[in-house]
C-alpha positions as CSV (number, residue, x, y, z in Angstrom):
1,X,28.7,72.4,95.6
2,X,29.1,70.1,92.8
3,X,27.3,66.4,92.5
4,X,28.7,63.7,90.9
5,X,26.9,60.7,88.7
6,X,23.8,61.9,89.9
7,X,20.7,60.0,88.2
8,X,18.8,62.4,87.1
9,X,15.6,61.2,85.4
10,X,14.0,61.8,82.3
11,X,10.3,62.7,81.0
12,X,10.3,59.5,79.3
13,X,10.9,57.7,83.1
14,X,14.4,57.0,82.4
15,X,17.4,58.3,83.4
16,X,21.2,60.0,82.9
17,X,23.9,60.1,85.1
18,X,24.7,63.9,85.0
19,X,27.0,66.1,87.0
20,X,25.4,69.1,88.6
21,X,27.3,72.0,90.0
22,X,25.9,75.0,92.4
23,X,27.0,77.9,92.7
24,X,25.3,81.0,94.7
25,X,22.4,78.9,95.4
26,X,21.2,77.9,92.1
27,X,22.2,75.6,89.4
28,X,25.3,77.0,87.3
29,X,26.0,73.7,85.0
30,X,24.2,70.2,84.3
31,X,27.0,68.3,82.2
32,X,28.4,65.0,81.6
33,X,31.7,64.3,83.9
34,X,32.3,67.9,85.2
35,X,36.1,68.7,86.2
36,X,36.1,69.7,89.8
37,X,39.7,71.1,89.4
38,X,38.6,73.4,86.7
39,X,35.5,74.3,89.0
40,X,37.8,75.3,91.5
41,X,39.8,77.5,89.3
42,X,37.0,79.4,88.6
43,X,35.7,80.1,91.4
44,X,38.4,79.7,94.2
45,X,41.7,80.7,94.2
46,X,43.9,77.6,93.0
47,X,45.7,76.4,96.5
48,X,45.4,73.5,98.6
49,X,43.4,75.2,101.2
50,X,41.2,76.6,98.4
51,X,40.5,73.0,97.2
52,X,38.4,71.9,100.8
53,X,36.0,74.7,99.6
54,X,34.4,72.9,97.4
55,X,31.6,71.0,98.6
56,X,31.4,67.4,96.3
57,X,29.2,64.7,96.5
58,X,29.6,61.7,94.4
59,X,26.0,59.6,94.2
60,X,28.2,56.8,92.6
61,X,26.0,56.5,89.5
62,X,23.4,54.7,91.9
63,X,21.2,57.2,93.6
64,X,18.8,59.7,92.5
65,X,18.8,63.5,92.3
66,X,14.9,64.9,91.9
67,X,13.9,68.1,92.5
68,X,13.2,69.4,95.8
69,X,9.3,68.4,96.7
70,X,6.8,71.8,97.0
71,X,4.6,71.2,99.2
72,X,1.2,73.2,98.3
73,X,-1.1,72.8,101.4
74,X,0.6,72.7,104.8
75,X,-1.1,74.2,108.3
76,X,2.4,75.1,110.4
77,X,0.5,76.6,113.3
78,X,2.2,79.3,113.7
79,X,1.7,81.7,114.9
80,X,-1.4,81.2,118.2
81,X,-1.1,77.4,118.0
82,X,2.8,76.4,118.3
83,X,2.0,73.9,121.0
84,X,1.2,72.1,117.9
85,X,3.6,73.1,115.6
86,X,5.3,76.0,114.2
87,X,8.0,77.6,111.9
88,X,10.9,75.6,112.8
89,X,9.8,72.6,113.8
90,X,7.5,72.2,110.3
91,X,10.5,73.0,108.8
92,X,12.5,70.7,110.1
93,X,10.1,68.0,109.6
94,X,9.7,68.9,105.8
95,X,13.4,68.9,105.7
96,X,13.5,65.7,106.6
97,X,10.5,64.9,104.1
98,X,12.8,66.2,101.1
99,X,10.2,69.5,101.1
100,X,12.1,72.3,100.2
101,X,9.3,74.5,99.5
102,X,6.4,75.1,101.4
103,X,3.3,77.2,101.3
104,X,1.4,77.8,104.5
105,X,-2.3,78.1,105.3
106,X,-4.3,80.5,106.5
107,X,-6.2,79.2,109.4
108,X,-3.8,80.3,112.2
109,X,-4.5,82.5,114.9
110,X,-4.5,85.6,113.6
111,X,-6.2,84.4,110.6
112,X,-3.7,85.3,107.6
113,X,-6.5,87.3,106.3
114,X,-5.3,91.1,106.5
115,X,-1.6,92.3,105.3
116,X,-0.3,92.9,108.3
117,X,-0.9,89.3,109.7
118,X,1.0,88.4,106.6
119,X,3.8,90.2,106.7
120,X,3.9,89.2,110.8
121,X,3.9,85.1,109.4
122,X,6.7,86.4,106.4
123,X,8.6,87.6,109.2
124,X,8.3,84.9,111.2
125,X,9.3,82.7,108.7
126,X,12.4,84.3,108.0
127,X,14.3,83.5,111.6
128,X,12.5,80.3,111.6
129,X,12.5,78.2,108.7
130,X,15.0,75.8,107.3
131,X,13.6,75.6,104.4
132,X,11.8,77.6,101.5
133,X,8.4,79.3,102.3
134,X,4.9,80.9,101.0
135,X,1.7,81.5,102.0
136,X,-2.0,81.8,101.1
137,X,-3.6,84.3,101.9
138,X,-7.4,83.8,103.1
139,X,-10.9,85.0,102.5
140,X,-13.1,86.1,105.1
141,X,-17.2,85.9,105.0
142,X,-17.0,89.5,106.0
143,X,-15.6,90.6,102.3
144,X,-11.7,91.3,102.6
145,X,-11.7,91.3,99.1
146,X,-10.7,95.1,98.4
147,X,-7.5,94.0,100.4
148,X,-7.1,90.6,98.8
149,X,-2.7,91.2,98.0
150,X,-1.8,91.3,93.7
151,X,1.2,89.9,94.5
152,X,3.8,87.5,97.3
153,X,0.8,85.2,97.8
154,X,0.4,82.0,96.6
155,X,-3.7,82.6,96.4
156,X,-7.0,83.4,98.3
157,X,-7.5,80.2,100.4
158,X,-11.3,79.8,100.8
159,X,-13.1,77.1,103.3
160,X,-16.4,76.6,101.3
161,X,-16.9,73.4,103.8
162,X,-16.5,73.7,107.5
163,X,-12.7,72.7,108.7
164,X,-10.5,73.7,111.7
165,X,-11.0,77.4,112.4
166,X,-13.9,79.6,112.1
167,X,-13.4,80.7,107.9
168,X,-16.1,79.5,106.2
169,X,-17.4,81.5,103.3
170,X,-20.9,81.4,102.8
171,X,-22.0,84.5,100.8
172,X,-23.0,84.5,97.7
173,X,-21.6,88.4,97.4
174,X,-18.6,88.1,98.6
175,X,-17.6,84.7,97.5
176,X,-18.2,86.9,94.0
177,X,-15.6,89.5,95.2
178,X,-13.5,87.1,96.0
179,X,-13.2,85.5,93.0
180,X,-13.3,88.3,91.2
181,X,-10.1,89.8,92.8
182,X,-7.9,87.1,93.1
183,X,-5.1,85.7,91.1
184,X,-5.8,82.0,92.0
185,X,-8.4,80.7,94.5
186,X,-8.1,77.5,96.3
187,X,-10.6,76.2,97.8
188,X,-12.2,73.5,100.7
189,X,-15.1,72.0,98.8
190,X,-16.3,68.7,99.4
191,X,-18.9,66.9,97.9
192,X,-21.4,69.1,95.3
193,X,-19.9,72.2,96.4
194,X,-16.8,71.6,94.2
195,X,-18.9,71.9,91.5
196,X,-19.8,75.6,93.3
197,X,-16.7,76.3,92.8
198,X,-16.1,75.9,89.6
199,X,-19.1,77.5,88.4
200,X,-17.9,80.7,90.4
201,X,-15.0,80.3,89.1
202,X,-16.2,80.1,85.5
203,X,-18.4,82.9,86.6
204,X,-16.0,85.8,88.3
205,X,-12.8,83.5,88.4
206,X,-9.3,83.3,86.4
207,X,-7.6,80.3,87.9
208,X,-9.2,77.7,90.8
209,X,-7.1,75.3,92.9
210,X,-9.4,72.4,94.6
211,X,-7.8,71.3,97.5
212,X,-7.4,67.5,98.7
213,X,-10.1,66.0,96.4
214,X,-11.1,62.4,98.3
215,X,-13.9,60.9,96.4
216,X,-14.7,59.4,93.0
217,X,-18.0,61.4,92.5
218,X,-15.6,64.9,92.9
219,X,-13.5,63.7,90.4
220,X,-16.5,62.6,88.0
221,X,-17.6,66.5,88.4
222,X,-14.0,67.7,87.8
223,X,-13.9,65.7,84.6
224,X,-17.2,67.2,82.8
225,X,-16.0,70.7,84.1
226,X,-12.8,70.2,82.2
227,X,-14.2,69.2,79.2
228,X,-17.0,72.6,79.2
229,X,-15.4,75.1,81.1
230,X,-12.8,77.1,80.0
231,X,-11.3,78.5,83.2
232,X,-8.2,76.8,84.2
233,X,-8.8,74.2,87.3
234,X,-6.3,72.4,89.3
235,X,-6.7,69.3,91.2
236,X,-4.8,68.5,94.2
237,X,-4.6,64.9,96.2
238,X,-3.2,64.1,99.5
239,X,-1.4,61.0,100.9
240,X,-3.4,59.9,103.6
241,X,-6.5,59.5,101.1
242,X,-4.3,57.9,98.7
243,X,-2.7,55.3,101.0
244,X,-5.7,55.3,103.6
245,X,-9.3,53.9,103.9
246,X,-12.3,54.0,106.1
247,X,-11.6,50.5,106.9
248,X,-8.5,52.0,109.0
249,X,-10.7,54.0,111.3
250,X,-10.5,51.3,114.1
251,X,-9.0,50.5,117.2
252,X,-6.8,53.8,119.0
253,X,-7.0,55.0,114.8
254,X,-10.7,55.5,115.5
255,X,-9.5,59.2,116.9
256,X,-6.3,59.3,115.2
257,X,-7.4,58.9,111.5
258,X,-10.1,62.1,111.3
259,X,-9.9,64.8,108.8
260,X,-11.3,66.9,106.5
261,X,-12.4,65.7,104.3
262,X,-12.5,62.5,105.5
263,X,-11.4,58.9,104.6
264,X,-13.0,57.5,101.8
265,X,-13.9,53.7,100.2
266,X,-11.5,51.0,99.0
267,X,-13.4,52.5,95.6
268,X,-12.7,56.1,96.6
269,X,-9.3,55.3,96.8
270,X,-8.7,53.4,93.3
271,X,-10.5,56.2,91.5
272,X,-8.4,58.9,92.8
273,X,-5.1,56.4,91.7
274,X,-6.7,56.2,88.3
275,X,-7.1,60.2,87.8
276,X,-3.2,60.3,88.7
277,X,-2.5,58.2,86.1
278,X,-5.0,59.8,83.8
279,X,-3.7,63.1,84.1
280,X,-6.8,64.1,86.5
281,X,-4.9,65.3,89.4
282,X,-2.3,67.8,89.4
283,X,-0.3,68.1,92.5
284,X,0.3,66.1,95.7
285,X,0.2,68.6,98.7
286,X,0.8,66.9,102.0
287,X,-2.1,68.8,104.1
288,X,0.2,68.7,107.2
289,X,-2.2,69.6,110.2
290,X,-1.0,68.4,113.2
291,X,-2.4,68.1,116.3
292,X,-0.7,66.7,119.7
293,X,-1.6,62.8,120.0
294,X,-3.4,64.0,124.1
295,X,-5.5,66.5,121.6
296,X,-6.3,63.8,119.3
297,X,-7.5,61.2,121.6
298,X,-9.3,63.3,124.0
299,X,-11.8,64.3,121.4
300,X,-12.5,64.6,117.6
301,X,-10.0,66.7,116.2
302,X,-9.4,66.9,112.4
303,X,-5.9,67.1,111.1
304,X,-3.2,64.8,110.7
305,X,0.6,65.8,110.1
306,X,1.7,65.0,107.2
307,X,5.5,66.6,105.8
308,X,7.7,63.5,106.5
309,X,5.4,61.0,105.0
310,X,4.3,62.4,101.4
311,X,7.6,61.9,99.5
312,X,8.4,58.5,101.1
313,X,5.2,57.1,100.6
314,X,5.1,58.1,97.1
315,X,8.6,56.8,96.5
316,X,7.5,53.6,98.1
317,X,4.5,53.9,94.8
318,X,7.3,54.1,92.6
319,X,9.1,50.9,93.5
320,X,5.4,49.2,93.7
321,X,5.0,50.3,90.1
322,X,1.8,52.2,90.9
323,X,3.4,55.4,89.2
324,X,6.7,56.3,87.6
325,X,9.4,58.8,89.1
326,X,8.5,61.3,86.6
327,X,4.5,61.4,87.2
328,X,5.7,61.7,91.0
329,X,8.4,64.8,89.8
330,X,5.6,66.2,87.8
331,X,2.6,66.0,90.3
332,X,5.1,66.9,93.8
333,X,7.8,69.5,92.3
334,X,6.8,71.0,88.6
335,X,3.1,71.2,88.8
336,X,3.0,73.3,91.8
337,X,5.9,75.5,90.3
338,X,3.9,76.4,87.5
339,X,0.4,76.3,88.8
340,X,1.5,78.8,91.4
341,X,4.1,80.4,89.5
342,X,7.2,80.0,91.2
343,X,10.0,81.3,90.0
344,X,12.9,78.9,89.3
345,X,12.0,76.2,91.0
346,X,10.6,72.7,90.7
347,X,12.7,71.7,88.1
348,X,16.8,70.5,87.8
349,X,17.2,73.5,85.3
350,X,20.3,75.6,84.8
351,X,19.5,78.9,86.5
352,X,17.3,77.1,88.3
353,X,17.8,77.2,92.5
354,X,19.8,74.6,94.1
355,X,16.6,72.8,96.0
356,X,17.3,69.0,95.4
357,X,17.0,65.8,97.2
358,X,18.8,62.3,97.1
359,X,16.8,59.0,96.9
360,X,18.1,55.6,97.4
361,X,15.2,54.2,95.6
362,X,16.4,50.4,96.4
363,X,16.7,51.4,100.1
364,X,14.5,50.4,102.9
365,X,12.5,53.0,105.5
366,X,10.0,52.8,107.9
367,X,8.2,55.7,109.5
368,X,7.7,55.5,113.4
369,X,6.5,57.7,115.8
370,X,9.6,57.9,117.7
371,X,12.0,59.0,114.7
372,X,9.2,61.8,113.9
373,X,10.3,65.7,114.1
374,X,7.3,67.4,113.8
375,X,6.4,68.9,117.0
376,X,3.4,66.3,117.1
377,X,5.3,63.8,118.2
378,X,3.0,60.9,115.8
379,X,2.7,59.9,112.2
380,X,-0.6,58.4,110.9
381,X,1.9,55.5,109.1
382,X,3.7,54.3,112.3
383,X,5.6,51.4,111.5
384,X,4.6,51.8,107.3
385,X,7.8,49.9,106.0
386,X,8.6,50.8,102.7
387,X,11.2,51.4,99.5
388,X,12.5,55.0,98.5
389,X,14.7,56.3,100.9
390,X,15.5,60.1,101.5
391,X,19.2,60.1,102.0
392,X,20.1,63.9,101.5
393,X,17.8,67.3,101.2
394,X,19.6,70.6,99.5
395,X,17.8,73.7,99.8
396,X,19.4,77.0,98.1
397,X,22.8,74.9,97.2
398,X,22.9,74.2,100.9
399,X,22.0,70.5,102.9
400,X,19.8,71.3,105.7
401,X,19.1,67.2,105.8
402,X,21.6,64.0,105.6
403,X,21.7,60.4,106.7
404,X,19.2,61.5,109.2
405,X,20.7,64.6,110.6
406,X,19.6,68.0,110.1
407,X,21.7,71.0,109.4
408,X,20.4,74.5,110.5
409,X,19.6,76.7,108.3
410,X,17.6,79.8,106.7
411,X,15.6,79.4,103.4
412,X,14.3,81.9,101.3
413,X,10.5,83.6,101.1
414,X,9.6,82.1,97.1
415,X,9.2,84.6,94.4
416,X,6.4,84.5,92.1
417,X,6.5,85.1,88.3
């Protein structure tokens, strides 16, 4: 594959128009006005026939190529609650998205908590998804820690407050183990027990991941902890409580808009825009727990889906000015690359893998419920008009999403450094 006058932006928020060619799923040259003729000739034979082979895509100069979004936090459902959601259908829906990375929680059913439930979800994921994949692995309040994997895990995911499914951690003990033996722990905590968290991980730790932070007074603890502490802490924020506040719980959203945590102030909000900009926060993960919209309005349910809204809302930021294209880059496709340490990915690097994404940033969307993949059926932003558009998502060299059509595909289990 080989793209044309790509804009391809720079750390300093501005941009060159760049030719990128892929070859074996991964990027083989970033160059200024690469010959597709001598491309061909050394890689095809030099015929006619040979000369279709080559996949090229001119962006005209206009449109830009960012790296393909990792998404950090997602709950696909699968496997023991697929009426919801599963492999292919997240997929899809993250394909659509621009995600061309995901990594999946634990809280199915079988809890990802022993290695043979996670090599059942690898496996899964391997016939299933469009797109790439990893997972967390999770703690369990009855001390898995002796079995907690070194390696092809993401981290221990720990629920230190209550959330969907029955793995809170409450121990003292084994929230020590834990730590102790893990790589990276991410962690539910709301409230004063983030600050638990970091003092275990200051304690036993080597790396902590706090997962969708919603409230000024968790970011006020997360700043003083930075400052003393010299265990590495990462800060993640979602969408919904970036674009979202309490005042939207009304009307048929009164059941819709409920998760953990949960909705915030006006205040909230504005604080957690502020840390963005202030280096505070370092990834954007999507949270993507869906429920069916019956499930939702029957009864409290937490969860809201979230894949197909996280790049375009924060695309549509871009174009309001609230943050530049390379804060978004940093905080939806490098951060998590390093934090997590993925190899080759997250970046527009030679050698890098071929997981891109075209934006029309001057081009209108709106999200609806009746244009939504996920197996859901909903999106909390129905009818959310805004400016950013995803035109084209490449995962491994190959399009699995264009002009609002997705092409099948396999992607690849992620490899950690």
């Amino acid at each position: 594959m080989l793209i044309k006058n790509a804009r391809i932006n720079t750390i300093d928020n501005k941009y060159e128009i760049k030719d990128i060619y892929i070859k074996d799923g991964k990027i083989a040259e970033i160059g200024f006005d690469i010959n597709s003729l001598n491309i061909i000739k050394k890689t095809f034979l030099t015929s006619d026939k040979n000369i279709k082979k080559l996949e090229i895509i001119d962006l005209k100069g206009k449109k830009y190529l960012i790296p393909g979004v990792i998404d950090p936090h997602v709950h696909m459902r699968d496997p023991g609650l697929i009426h919801k959601e599963d492999l292919y259908t997240g997929s899809r829906a993250c394909a659509k998205g621009g995600i061309t990375t995901f990594i999946d929680m634990p809280n199915t059913i079988p809890t990802t908590t022993d290695l043979n439930a996670l090599q059942d979800k690898k496996n899964l994921a391997s016939i299933k998804s469009l797109v790439n994949y990893g997972f967390h692995f999770g703690g369990t309040n009855t001390d898995n820690s002796d079995i907690i994997p070194s390696k092809g895990v993401a981290s221990t995911k720990v629920f230190m407050n209550i959330s969907t499914g029955k793995m809170l951690v409450e121990k003292d003990e084994v929230l020590k183990n834990i730590f102790l033996k893990s790589k990276m722990v991410s962690v539910h905590a709301e409230g004063e027990i983030v600050e638990k968290a970091i003092v275990y991980n200051e304690k036993y730790g080597k790396n902590l991941y706090i997962c969708h932070i919603s409230s000024k007074k968790e970011l006020n603890i997360i700043r003083k902890s930075r400052k003393k502490n010299l265990k590495k802490i990462y800060t993640e924020v979602t969408p919904h409580h970036l674009f979202l506040t309490e005042n939207d719980i009304k009307g048929k959203n009164k059941m819709l808009l409920r998760m953990k945590p949960e909705l915030k102030t006006i205040h909230d909000v504005e604080a957690l825009w502020k840390a963005i900009n202030d280096g505070i926060i370092d990834t954007i993960g999507s949270d993507h727990a869906p429920h069916l919209l019956s499930e939702k309005l029957e009864k409290v349910t937490f969860g809201i889906p979230g894949v197909e809204n996280s790049l375009p809302l924060m695309l549509n930021a871009v174009s309001k000015g609230k943050i530049t294209l390379s804060k978004l880059i940093e905080l939806m496709s490098k951060n998590p690359s390093k934090i997590f340490g993925i190899k080759d990915r997250g970046e527009i690097k030679e050698g890098y893998y071929g997981d891109l994404v075209v934006v029309d940033l001057e081009k209108k969307f709106t999200l609806e419920n009746k244009t939504t993949l996920s197996k859901c059926g909903w999106t909390p932003f129905d009818g959310y008009i805004g400016y950013g558009k995803i035109e084209t998502t490449i995962v491994n060299g190959n399009i699995v999403y264009n002009k609002d059509q997705i092409i099948e595909n396999i992607g690849s289990e992620i490899e950690y450094e």
